[in-house]
C-alpha positions as CSV (number, residue, x, y, z in Angstrom):
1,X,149.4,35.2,53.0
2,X,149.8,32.5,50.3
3,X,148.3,34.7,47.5
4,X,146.8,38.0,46.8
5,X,143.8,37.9,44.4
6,X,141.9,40.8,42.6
7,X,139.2,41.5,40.0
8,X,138.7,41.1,36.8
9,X,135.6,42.6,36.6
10,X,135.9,42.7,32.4
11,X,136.4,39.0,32.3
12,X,133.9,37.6,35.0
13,X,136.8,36.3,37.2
14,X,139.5,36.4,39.7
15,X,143.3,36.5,39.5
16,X,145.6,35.2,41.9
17,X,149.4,36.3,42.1
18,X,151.3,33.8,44.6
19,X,153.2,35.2,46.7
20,X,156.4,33.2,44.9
21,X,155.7,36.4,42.7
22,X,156.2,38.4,44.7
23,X,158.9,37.2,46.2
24,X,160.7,37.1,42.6
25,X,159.6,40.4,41.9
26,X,160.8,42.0,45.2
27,X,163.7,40.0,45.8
28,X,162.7,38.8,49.5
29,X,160.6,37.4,51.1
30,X,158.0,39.3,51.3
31,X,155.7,40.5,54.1
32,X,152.2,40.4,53.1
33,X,152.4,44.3,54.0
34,X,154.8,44.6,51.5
35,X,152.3,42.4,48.8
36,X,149.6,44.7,49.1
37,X,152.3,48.3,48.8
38,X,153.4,46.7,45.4
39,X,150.0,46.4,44.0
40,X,149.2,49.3,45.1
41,X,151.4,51.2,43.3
42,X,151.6,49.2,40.4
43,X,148.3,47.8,40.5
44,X,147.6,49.1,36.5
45,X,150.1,47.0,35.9
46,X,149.2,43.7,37.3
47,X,145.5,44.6,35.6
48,X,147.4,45.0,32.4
49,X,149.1,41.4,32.7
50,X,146.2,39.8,33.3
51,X,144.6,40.9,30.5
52,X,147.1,40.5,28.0
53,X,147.1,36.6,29.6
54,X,143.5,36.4,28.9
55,X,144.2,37.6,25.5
56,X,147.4,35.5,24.9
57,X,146.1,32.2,26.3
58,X,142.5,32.5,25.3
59,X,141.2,32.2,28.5
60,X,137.3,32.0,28.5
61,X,135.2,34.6,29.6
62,X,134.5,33.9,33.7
63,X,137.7,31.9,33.9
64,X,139.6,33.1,36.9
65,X,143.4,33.3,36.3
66,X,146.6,33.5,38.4
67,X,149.8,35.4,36.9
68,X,153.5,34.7,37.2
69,X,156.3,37.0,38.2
70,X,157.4,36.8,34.6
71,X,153.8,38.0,33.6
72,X,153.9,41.4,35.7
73,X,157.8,41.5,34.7
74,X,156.6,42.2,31.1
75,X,154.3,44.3,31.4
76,X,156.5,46.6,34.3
77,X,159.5,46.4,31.2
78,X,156.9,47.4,28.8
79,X,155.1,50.6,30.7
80,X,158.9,51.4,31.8
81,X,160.0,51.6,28.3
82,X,156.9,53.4,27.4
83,X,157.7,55.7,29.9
84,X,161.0,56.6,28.7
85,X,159.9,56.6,24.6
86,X,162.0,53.5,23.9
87,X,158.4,52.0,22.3
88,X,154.9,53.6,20.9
């Protein structure tokens, strides 16, 4: 599997996370078994990435967009510190 790729239904488009991503993220190299387990669980999370991208970069409306490991990084520090009331 070189990438896995999911709606954006909001934005008219597509993103693609490589699966460089996820190798960074999971620190292997991943299956893609083990691709599809992490955004399944933290599939909120990679739809919150990509949004804030969209947001961030401008990216038109029906503009399909691929995010980084550093992308999904944020946003997992961010719902984590959320999580334990470090941030409101």
């Amino acid at each position: 599997m070189a990438s896995l790729v999911f709606a954006v239904p909001e934005h008219s488009a597509i993103c693609a996370v490589h699966r460089g991503a996820f190798r960074t993220l999971l620190d292997v190299d991943p299956t893609p078994e083990a691709c599809i387990g992490y955004f399944a669980r933290y599939g909120d999370t990679f739809r919150a990435a990509a949004h804030a991208k969209i947001l961030r970069k401008r990216i038109p409306l029906g503009t399909n967009l691929h995010l980084t490991s550093r992308d999904i990084a944020r946003k997992l520090l961010e719902a984590d510190q959320i999580e334990r009331g470090e941030r409101s």
